[in-house]
ZAFILUM-324344 format. One record per atom (N, C-alpha, C): residue in one letter; y, x, z; atom name; residue number from 0. Coordinates in pm, 1 decimal, always signed. Layout:
// ZAFILUM-324344
<code=A; north=Y; east=X; up=Z; site=CA; pos=NUM>
...
// end
This chain:
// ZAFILUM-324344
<code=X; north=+1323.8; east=-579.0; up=+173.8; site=N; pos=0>
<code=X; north=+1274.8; east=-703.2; up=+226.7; site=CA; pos=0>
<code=X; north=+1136.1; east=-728.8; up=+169.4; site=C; pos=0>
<code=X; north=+1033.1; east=-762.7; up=+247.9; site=N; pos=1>
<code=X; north=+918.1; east=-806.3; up=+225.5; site=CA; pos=1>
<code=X; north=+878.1; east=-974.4; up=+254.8; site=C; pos=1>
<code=X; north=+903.9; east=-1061.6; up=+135.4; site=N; pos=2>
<code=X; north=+915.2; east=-1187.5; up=+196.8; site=CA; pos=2>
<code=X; north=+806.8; east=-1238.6; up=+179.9; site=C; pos=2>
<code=X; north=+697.8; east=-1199.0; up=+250.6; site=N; pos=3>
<code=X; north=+542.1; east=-1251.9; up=+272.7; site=CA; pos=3>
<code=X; north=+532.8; east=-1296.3; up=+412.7; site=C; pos=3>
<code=X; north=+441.8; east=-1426.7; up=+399.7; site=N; pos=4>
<code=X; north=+385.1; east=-1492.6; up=+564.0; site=CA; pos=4>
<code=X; north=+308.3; east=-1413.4; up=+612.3; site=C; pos=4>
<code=X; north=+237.8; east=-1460.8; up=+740.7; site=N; pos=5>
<code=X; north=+114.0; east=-1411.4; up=+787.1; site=CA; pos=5>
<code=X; north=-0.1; east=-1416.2; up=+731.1; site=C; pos=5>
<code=X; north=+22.9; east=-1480.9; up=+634.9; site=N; pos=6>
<code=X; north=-89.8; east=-1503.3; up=+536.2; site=CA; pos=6>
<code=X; north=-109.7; east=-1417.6; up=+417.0; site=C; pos=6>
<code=X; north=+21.0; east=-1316.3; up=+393.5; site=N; pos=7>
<code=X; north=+3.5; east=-1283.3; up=+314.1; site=CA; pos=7>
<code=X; north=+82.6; east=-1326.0; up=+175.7; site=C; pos=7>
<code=X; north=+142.9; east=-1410.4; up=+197.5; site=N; pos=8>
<code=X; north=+210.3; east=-1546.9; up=+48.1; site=CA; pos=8>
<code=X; north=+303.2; east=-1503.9; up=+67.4; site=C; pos=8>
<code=X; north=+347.8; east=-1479.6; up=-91.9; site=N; pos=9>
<code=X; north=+504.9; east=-1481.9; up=-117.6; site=CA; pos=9>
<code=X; north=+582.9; east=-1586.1; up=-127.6; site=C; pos=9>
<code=X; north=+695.5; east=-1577.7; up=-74.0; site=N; pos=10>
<code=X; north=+758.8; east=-1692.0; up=-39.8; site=CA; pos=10>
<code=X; north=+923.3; east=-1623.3; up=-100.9; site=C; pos=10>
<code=X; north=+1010.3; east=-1720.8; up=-179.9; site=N; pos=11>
<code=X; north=+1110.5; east=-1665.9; up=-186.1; site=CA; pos=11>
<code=X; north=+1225.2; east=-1680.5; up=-82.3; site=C; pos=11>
<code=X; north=+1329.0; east=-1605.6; up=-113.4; site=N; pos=12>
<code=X; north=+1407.8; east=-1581.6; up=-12.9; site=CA; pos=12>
<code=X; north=+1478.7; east=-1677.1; up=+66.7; site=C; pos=12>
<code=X; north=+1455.9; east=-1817.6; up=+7.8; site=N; pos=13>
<code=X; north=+1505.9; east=-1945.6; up=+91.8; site=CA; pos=13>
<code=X; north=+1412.5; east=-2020.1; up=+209.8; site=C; pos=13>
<code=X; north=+1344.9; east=-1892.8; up=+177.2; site=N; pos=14>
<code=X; north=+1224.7; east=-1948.3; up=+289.0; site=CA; pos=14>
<code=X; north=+1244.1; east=-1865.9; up=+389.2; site=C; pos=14>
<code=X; north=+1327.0; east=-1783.3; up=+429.1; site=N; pos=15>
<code=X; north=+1340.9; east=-1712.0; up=+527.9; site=CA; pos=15>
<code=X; north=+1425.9; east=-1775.4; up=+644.7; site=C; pos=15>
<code=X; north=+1382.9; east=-1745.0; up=+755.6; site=N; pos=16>
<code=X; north=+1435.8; east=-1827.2; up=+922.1; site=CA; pos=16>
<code=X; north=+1532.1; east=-1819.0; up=+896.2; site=C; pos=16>
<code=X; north=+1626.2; east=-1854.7; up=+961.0; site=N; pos=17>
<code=X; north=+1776.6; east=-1841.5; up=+936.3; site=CA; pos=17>
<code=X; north=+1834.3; east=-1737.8; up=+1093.2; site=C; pos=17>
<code=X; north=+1734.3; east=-1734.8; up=+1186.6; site=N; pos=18>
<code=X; north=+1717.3; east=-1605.9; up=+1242.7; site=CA; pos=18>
<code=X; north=+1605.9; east=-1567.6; up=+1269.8; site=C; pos=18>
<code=X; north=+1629.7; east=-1404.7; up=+1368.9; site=N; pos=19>
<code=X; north=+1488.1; east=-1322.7; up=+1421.1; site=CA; pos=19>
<code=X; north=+1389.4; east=-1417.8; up=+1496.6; site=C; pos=19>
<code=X; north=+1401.4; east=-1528.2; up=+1583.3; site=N; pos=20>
<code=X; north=+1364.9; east=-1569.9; up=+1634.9; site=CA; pos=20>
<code=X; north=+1264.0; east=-1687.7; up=+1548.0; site=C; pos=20>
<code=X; north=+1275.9; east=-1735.9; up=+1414.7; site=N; pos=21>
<code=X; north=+1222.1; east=-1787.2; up=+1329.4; site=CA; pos=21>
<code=X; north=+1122.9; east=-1684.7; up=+1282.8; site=C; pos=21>
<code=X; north=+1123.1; east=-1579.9; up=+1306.8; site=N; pos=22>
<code=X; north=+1013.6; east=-1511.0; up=+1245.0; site=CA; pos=22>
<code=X; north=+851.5; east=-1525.4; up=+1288.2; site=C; pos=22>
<code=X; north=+754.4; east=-1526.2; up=+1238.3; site=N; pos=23>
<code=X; north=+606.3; east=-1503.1; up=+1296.8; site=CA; pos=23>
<code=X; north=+556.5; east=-1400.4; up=+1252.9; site=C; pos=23>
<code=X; north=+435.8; east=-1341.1; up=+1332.9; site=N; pos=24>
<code=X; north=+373.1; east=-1246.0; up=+1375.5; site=CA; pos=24>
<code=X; north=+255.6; east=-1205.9; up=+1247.8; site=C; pos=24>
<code=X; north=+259.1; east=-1130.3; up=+1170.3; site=N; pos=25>
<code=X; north=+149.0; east=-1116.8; up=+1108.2; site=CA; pos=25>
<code=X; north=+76.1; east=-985.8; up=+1162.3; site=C; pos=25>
<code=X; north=-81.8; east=-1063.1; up=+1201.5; site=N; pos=26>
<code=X; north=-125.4; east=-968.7; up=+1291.9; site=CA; pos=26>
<code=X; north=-194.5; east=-840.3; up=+1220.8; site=C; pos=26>
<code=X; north=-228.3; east=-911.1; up=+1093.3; site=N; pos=27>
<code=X; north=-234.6; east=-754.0; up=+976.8; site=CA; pos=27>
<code=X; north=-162.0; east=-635.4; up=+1002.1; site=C; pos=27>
<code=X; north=-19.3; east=-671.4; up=+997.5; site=N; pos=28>
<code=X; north=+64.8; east=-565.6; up=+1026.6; site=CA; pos=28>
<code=X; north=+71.6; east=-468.1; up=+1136.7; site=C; pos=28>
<code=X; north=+64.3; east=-567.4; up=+1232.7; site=N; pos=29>
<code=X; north=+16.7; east=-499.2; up=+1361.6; site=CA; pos=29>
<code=X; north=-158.6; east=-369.9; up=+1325.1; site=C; pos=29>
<code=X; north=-259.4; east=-430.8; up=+1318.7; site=N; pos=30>
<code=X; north=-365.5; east=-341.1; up=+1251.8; site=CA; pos=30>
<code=X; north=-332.4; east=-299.1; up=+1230.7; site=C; pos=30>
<code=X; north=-273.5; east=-265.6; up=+1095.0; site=N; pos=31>
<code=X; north=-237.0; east=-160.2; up=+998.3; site=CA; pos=31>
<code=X; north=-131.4; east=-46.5; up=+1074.0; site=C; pos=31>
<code=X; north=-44.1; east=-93.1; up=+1183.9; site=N; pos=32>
<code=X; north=+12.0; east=-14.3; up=+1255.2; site=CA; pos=32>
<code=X; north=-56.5; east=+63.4; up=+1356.5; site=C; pos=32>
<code=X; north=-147.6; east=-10.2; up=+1466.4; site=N; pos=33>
<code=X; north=-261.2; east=+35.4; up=+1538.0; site=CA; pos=33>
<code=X; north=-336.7; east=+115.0; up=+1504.2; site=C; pos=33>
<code=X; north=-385.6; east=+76.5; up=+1360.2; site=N; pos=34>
<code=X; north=-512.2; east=+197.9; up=+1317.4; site=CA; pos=34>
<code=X; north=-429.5; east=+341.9; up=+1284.6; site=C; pos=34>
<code=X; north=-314.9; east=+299.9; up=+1217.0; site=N; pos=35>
<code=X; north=-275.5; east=+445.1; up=+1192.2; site=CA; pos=35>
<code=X; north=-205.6; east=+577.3; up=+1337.9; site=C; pos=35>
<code=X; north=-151.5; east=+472.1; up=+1412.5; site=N; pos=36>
<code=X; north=-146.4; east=+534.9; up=+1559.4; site=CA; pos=36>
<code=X; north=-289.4; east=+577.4; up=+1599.2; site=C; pos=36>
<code=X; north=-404.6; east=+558.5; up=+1570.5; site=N; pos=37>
<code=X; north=-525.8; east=+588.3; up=+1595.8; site=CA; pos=37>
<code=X; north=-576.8; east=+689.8; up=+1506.5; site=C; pos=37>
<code=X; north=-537.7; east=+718.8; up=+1434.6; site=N; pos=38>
<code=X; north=-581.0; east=+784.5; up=+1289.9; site=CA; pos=38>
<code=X; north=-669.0; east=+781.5; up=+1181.4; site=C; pos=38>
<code=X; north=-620.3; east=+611.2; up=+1175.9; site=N; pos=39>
<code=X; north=-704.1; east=+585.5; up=+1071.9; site=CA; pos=39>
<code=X; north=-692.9; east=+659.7; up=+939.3; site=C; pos=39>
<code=X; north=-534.5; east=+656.7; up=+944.2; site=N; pos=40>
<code=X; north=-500.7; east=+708.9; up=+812.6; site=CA; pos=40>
<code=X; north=-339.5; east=+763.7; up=+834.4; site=C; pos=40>
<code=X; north=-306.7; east=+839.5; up=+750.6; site=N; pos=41>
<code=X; north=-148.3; east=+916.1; up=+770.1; site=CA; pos=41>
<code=X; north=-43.2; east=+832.5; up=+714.4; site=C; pos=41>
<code=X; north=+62.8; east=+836.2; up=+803.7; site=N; pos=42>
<code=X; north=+158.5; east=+813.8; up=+761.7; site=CA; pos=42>
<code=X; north=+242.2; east=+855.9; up=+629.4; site=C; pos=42>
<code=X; north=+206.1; east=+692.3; up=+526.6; site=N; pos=43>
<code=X; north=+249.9; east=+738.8; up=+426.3; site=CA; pos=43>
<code=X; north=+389.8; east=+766.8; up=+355.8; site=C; pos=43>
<code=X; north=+421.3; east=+835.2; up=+282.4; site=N; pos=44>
<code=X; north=+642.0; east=+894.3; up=+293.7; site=CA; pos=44>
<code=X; north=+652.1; east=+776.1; up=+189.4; site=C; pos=44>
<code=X; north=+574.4; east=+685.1; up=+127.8; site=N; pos=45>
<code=X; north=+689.9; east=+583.3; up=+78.9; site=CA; pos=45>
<code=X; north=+696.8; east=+485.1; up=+140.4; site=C; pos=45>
<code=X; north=+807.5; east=+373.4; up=+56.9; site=N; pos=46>
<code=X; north=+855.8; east=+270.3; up=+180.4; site=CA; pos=46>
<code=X; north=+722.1; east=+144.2; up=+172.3; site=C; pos=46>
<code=X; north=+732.5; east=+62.9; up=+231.6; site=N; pos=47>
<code=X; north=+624.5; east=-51.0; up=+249.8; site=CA; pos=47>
<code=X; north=+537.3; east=-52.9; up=+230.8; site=C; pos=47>
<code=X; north=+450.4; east=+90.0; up=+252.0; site=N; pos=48>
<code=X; north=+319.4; east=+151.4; up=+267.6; site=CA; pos=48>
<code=X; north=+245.5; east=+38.5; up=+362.4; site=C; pos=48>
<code=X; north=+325.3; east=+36.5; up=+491.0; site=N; pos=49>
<code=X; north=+239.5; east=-47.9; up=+608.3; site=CA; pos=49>
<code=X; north=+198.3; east=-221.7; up=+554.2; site=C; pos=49>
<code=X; north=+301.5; east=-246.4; up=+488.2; site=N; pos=50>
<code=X; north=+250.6; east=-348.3; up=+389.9; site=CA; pos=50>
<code=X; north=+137.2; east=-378.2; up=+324.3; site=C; pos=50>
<code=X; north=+103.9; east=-267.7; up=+234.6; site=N; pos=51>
<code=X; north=+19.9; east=-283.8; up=+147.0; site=CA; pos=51>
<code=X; north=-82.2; east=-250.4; up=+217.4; site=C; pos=51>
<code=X; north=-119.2; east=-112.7; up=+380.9; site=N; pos=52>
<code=X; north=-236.0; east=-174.4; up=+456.2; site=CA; pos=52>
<code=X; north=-279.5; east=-302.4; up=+515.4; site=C; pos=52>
<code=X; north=-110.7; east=-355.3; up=+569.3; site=N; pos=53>
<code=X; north=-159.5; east=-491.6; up=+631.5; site=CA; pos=53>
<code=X; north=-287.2; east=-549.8; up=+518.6; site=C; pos=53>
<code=X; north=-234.5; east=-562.2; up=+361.3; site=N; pos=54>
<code=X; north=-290.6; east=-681.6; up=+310.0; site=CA; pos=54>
<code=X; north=-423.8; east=-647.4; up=+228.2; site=C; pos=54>
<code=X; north=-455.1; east=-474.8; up=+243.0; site=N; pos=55>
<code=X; north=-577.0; east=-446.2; up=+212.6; site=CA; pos=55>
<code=X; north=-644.4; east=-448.7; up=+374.5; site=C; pos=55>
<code=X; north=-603.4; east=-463.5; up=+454.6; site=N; pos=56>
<code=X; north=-654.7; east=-508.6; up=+565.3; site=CA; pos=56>
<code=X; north=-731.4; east=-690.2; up=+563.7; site=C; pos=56>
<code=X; north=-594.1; east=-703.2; up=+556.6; site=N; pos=57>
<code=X; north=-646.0; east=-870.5; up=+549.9; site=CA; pos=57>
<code=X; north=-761.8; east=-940.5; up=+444.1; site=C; pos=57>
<code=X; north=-842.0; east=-817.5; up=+364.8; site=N; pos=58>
<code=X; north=-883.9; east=-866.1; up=+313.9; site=CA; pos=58>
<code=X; north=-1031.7; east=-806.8; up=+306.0; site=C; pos=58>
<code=X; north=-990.3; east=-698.2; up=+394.8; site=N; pos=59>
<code=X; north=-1170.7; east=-656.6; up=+436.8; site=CA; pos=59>
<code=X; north=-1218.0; east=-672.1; up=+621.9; site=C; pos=59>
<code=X; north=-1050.3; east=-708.4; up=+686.5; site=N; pos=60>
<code=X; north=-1139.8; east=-739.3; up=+792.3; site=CA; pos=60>
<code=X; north=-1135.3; east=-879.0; up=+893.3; site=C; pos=60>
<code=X; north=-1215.0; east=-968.0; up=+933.2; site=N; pos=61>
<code=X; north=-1226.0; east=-1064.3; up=+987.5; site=CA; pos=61>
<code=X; north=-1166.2; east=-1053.8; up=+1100.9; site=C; pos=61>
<code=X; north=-1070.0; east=-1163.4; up=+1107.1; site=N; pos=62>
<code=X; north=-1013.5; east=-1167.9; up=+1227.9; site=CA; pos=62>
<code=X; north=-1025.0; east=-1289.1; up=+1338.6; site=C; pos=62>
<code=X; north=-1102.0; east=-1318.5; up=+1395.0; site=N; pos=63>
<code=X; north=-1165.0; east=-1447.0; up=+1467.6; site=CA; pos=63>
<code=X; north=-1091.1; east=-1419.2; up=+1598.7; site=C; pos=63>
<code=X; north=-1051.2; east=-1578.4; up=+1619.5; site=N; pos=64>
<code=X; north=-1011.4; east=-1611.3; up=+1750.5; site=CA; pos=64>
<code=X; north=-866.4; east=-1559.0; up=+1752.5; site=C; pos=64>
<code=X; north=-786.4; east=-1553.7; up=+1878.4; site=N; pos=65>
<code=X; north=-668.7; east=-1475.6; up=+1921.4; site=CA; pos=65>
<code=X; north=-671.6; east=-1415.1; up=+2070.2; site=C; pos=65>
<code=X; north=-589.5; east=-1324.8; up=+2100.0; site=N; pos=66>
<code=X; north=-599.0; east=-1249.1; up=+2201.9; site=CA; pos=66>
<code=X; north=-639.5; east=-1134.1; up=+2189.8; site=C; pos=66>
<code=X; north=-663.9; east=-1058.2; up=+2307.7; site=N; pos=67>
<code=X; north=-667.6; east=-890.2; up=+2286.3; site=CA; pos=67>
<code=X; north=-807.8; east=-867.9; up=+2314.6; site=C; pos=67>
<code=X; north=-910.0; east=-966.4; up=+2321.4; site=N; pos=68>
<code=X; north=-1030.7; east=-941.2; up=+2273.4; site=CA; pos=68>
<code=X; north=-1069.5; east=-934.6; up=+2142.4; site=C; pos=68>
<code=X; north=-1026.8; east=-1046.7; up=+2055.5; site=N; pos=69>
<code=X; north=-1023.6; east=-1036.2; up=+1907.5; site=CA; pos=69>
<code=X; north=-927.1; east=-941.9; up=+1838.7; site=C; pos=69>
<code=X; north=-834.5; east=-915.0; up=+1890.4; site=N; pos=70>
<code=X; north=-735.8; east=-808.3; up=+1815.5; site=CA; pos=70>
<code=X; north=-784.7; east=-679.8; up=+1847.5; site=C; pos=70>
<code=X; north=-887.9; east=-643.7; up=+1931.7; site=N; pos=71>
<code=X; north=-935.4; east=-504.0; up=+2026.3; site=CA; pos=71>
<code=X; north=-1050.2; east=-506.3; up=+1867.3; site=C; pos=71>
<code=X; north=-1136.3; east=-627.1; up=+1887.1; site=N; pos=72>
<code=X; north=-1227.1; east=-610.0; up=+1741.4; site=CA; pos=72>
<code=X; north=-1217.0; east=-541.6; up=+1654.7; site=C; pos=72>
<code=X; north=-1094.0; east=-644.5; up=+1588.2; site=N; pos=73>
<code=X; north=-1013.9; east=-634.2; up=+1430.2; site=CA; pos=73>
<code=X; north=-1007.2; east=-501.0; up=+1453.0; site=C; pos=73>
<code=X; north=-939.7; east=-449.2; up=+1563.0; site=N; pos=74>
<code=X; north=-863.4; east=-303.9; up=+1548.0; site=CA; pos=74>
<code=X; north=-930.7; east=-199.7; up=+1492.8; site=C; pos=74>
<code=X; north=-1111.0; east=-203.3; up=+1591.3; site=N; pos=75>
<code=X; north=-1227.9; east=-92.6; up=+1581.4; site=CA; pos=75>
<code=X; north=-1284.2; east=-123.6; up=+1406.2; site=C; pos=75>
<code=X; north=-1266.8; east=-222.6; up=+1422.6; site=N; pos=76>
<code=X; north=-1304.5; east=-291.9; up=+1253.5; site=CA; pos=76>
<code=X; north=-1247.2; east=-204.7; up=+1143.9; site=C; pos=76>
<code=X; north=-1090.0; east=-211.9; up=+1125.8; site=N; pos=77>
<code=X; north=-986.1; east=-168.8; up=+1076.9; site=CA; pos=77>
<code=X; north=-993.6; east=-34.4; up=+1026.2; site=C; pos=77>
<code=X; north=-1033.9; east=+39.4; up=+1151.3; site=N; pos=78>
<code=X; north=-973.1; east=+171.3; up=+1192.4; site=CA; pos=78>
<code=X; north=-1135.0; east=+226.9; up=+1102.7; site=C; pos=78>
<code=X; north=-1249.1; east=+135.5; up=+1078.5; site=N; pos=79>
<code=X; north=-1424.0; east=+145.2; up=+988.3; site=CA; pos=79>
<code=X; north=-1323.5; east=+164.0; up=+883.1; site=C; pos=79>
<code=X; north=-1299.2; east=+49.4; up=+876.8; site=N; pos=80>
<code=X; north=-1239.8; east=+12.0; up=+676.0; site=CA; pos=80>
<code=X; north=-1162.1; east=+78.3; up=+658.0; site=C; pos=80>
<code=X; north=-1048.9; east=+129.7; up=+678.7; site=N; pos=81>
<code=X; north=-969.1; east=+245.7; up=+646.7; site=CA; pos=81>
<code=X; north=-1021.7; east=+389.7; up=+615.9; site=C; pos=81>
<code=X; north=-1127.0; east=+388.3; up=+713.1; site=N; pos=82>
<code=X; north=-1182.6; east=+586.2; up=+651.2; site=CA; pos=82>
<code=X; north=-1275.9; east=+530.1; up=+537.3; site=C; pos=82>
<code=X; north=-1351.5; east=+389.0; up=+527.3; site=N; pos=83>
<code=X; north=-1399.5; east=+409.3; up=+443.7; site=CA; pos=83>
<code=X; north=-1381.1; east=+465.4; up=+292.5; site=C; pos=83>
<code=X; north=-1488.4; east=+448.7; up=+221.4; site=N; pos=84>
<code=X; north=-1467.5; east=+457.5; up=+53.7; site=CA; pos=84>
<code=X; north=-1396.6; east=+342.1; up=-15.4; site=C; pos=84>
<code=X; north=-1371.2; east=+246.2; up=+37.1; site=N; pos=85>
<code=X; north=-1313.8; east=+118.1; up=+15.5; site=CA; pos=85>
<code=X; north=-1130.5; east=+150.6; up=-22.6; site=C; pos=85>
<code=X; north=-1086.3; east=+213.3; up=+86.7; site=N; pos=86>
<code=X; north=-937.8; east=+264.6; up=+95.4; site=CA; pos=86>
<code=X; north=-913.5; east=+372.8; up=+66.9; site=C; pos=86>
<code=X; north=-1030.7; east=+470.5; up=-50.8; site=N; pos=87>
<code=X; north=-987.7; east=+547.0; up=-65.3; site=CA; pos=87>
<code=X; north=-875.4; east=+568.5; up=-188.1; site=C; pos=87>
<code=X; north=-843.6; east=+460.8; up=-262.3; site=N; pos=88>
<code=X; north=-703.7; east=+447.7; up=-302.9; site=CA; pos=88>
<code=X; north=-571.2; east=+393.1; up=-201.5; site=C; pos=88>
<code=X; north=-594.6; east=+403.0; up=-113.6; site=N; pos=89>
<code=X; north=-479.5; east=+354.9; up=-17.9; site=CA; pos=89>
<code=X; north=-366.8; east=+499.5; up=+7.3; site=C; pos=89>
<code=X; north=-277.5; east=+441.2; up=-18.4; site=N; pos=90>
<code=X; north=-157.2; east=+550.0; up=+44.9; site=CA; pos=90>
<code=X; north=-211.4; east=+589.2; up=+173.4; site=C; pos=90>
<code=X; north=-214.8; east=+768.2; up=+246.9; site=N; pos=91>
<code=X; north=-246.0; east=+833.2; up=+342.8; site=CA; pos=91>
<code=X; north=-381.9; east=+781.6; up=+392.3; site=C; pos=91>
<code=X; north=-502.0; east=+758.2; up=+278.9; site=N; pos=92>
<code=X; north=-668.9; east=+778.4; up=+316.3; site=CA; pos=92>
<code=X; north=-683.5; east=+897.9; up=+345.0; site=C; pos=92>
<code=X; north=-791.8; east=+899.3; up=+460.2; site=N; pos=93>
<code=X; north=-830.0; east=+978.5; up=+500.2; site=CA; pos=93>
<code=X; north=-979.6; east=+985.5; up=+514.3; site=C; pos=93>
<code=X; north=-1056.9; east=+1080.8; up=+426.5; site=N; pos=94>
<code=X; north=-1212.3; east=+1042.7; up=+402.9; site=CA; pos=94>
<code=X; north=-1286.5; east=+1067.8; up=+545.2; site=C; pos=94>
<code=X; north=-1377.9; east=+1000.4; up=+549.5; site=N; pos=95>
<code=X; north=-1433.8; east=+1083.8; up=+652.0; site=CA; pos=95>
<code=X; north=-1527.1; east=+1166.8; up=+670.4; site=C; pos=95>
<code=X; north=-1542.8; east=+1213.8; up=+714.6; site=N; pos=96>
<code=X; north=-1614.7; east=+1379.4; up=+745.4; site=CA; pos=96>
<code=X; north=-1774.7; east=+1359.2; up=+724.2; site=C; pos=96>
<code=X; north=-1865.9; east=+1440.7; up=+646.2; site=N; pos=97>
<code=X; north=-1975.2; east=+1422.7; up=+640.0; site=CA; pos=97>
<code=X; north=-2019.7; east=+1526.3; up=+762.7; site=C; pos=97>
<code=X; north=-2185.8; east=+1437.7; up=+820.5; site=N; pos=98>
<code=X; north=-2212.3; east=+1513.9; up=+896.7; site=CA; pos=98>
<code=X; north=-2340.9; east=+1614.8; up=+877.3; site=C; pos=98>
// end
């Protein structure tokens, strides 16, 4: 269990919906899922890897507005900050290629 908001905040376990339908969307997570379907970076073999991109996500890339114009942004954004030198301590970095 990962009992963090969309924000990122830990919250303890009495703070959880009392169902699925109480849940909200943290759109970090989503990124962090997107970029790596993109190849930002590899799928890493331990557990709540996608976690810890969401929230090194959430903290290098701006996410303005809502919709799939601003989430199309974040994404190209994301998918920068991940090859960067920034994530190169991140579980499954992937440097990028000099030219």
């Amino acid at each position: 269990m990962h009992p963090f908001d969309a924000s990122g905040k830990r919250h303890g376990v009495e703070a959880l919906p009392l169902s699925i339908a109480g849940l909200t969307d943290d759109p970090f997570h989503s990124l962090a899922a997107f970029a790596r379907r993109a190849g930002a970076y590899r799928k890493p073999k331990r557990a709540y890897a996608s976690f810890v991109w969401a929230d090194f996500l959430r903290q290098h890339v701006p996410f303005a507005g809502s919709g799939r114009g601003a989430f199309s942004l974040a994404l190209v954004q994301s998918i920068s900050v991940a090859r960067s030198k920034a994530a190169a301590a991140m579980p499954g970095y992937i440097a990028q290629k000099r030219r």
